[in-house]
TORLUM-956030 format. One record per residue (C-alpha): residue in one letter; x, y, z. Coordinates in steps of 0.02 Angstrom, whole numbers, plus 50000, padded with zeros to 5 digits. Each point is the difference from the previous one (the first is absolute). Last residue first. Example, Ala and Ser with C-alpha at 12.3 -4.5 7.8 and 13.67 -1.06 7.14 Angstrom:
2
s506844994750357
a499314982850033
# end
This chain:
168
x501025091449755
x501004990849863
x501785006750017
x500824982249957
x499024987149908
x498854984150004
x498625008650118
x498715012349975
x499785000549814
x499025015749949
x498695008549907
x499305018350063
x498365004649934
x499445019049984
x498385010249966
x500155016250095
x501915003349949
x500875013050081
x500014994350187
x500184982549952
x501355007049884
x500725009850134
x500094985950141
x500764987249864
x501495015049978
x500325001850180
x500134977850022
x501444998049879
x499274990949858
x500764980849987
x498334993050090
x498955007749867
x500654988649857
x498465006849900
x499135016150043
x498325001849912
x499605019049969
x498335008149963
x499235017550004
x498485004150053
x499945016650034
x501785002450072
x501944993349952
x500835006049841
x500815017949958
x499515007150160
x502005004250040
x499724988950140
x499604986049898
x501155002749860
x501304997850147
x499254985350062
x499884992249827
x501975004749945
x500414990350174
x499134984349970
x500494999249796
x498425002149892
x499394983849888
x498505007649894
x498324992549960
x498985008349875
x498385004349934
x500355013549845
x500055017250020
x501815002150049
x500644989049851
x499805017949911
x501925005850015
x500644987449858
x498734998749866
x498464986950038
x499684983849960
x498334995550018
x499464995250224
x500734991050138
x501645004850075
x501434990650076
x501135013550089
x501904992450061
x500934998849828
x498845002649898
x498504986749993
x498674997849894
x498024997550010
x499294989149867
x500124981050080
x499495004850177
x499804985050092
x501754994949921
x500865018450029
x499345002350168
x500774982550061
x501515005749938
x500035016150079
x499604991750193
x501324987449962
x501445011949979
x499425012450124
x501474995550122
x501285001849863
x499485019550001
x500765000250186
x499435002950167
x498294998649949
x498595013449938
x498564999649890
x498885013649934
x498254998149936
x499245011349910
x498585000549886
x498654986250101
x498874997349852
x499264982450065
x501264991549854
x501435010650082
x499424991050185
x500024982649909
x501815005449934
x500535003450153
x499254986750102
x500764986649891
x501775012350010
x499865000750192
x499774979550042
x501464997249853
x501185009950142
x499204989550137
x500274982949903
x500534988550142
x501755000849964
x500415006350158
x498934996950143
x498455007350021
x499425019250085
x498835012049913
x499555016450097
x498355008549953
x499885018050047
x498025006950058
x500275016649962
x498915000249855
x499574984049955
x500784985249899
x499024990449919
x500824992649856
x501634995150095
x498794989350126
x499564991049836
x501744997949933
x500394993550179
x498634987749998
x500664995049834
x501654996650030
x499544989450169
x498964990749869
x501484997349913
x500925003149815
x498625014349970
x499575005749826
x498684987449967
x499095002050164
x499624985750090
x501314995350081
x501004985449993
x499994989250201
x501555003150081
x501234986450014
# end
């Protein structure tokens, strides 16, 4: 068994050194997490999410095959960070706002592969120094992984590399 870490929020110490590795992440220097399933990848993002929020990172999108895939990374964000709120895929930090001003506040927001690659080369998202963590990267056809690494400066890919069909 692996020994606890020793940071609070982290189930492992592998957990942690990924959560740390998350939190500084350099311009067009990708990070690529691989571990087994189950090993708390998905929870990995959220922790580093909401510690990157807390640092007064504004944006952060996330991408997966599917919205299920996020699952974990959301909840984690919504216990570390009690008084930010989630609809359906956006949590945002920040007063309650009308509808239409959520925009302004920090945020992390769930964006489906394709819809991000084409808001990408549109210019809507993508440049400066824009982030993006890719979860269940192995399940995203090659092409569109090539244009978000292209896109995004500041990007981590998360993955299991063996245990199912189509990982690659």
């Amino acid at each position: 068994s692996q020994a606890l870490s020793e940071d609070a929020d982290c189930a492992t110490a592998d957990q942690a050194r990924a959560v740390e590795r998350l939190l500084r992440l350099k311009r067009r220097r990708p990070l690529v997490l691989t571990a087994d399933r189950g090993r708390g990848k998905s929870a990995a993002l959220g922790i580093a999410c909401a510690r990157l929020l807390a640092a007064g990172e504004t944006q952060i999108l996330v991408t997966a095959p599917r919205p299920a895939a996020v699952e974990a990374l959301f909840e984690r964000l919504a216990v570390l960070c009690p008084s930010g709120r989630r609809q359906a895929n956006v949590f945002s930090l920040g007063p309650s706002e009308a509808p239409g001003e959520a925009a302004d506040s920090p945020s992390v927001r769930f964006v489906a592969p394709d819809a991000l690659v084409e808001m990408a080369l549109a210019g809507e998202q993508g440049g400066a120094g824009a982030l993006l963590l890719v979860d269940e990267a192995a399940a995203i056809p090659a092409p569109l992984l090539s244009r978000m690494l292209a896109a995004f400066p500041r990007i981590a890919f998360a993955t299991t590399v063996h245990g199912y069909e189509g990982s690659g």
